[in-house]
VEXFI-756774 format. One line per field, with one value per residue (C-alpha): residue number from 1; residue in one letter; x, z, y. Coordinates in steps of 0.02 Angstrom, whole numbers, plus 50000, padded with zeros to 5 digits. Layout:
# VEXFI-756774
num [NUM,...]
residu [A,...]
xx [X,...]
zz [Z,...]
yy [Y,...]
END
This chain:
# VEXFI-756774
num [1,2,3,4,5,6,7,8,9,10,11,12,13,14,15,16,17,18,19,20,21,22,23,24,25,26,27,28,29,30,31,32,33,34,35,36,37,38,39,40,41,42,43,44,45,46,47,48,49,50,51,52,53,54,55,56,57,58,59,60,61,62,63,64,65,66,67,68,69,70,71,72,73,74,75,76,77,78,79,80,81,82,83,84,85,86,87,88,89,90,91,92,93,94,95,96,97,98,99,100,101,102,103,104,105,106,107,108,109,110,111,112,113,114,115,116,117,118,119,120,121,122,123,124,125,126,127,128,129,130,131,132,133,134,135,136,137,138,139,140,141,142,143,144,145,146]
residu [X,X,X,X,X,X,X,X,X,X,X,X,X,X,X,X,X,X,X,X,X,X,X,X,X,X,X,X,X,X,X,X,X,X,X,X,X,X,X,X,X,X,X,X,X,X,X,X,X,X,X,X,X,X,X,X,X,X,X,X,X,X,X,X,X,X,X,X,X,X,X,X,X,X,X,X,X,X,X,X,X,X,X,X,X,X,X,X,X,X,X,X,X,X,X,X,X,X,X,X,X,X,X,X,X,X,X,X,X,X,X,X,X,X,X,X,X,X,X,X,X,X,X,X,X,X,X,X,X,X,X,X,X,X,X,X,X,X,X,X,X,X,X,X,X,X]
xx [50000,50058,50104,49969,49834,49867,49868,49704,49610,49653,49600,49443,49395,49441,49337,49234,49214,49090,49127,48940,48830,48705,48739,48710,48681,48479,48378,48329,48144,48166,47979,48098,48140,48343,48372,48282,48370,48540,48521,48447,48609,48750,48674,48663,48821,48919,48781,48790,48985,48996,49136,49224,49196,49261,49409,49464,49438,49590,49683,49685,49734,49880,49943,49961,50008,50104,49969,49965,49820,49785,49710,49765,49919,49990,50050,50127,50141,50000,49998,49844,49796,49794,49679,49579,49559,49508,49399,49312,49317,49265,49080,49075,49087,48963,49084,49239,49309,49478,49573,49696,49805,49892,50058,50128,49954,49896,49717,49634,49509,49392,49291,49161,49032,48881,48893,48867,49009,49205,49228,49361,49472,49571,49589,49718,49622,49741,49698,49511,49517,49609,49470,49337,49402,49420,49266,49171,49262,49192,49010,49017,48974,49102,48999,49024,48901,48790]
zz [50000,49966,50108,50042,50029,50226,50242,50152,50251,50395,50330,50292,50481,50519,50516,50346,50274,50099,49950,49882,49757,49879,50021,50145,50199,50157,50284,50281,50308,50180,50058,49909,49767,49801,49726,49571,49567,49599,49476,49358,49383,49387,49190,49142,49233,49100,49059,49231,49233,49371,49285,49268,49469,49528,49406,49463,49634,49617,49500,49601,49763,49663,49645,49840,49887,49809,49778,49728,49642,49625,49450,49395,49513,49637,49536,49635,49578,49420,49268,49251,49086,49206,49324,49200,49097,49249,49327,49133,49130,49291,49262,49084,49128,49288,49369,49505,49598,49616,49795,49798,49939,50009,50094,50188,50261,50317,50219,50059,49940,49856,49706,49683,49534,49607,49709,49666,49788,49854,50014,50112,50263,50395,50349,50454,50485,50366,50245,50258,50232,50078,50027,50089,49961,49831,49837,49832,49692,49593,49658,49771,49956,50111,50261,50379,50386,50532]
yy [50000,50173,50301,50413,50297,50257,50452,50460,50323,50412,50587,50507,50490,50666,50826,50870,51026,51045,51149,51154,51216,51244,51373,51257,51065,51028,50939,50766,50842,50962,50976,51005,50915,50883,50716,50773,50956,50864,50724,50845,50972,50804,50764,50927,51005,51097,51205,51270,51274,51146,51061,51236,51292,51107,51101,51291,51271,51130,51214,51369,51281,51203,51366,51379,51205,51047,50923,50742,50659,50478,50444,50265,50298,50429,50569,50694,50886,50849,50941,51052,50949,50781,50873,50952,50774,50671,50790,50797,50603,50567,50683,50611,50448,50463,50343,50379,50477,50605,50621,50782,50753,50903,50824,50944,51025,50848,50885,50809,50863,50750,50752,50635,50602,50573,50742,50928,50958,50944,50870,50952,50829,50907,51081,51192,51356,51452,51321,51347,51527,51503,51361,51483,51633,51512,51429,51612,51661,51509,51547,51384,51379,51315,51241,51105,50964,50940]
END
């Protein structure tokens, strides 16, 4: 097993922060139509730019941290192109998932399919307010889950 996949299961257990479409988490109660709105906006996301905000928000936090990615295999300091490609593949496809380790800050970003959303692991506070001003400049949301 690689080091950062043991670094990653443990990041997984720690506190979660949300980079969202939405402003904040919706209840379970809620007399909305989420699963319909969010299915609707995963098929239909480049017309409202979510592949765009999702793929900037990394790219952006590349330029203030050394990241490595694990598509097919750890690759540490990406090119934008590999970020940009799996991030495209991974909403064309409908299928996978991309986890952005940050080393040296202990944290990890994840992108998921299946969720209009980045899911942010053991953020320093210096880290989220850097997350926080990037997310706002790409019209997305930070909150922490309930």
């Amino acid at each position: 097993m690689h080091e950062h996949d043991i670094l990653v299961e443990n990041l997984l257990q720690q506190d979660c922060w949300v980079l969202d479409y939405l402003p904040r988490q919706v209840p379970a109660d809620a007399p909305g139509q989420f699963f319909k709105v969010e299915t609707y906006l995963l098929n239909h996301y480049e017309e409202y730019g979510l592949r765009a905000r999702f793929t900037a928000v990394v790219l952006k936090l590349m330029c203030y941290h050394r990241v490595s990615v694990h598509w097919g295999q750890w690759v540490d300091a990406p090119s934008p192109d590999l970020v940009t490609e799996a991030i495209k593949t991974i909403l064309d496809n409908h299928s996978g998932w991309l986890n952005i380790l940050l080393p040296e800050e202990n944290a990890l970003l994840v992108f998921e399919w299946d969720c209009l959303n980045l899911a942010l692991y053991h953020p320093s506070p210096e880290l989220l307010e850097l997350i926080g001003e990037i997310a706002r400049s790409e019209g997305l949301f930070l909150w922490k889950p309930n």
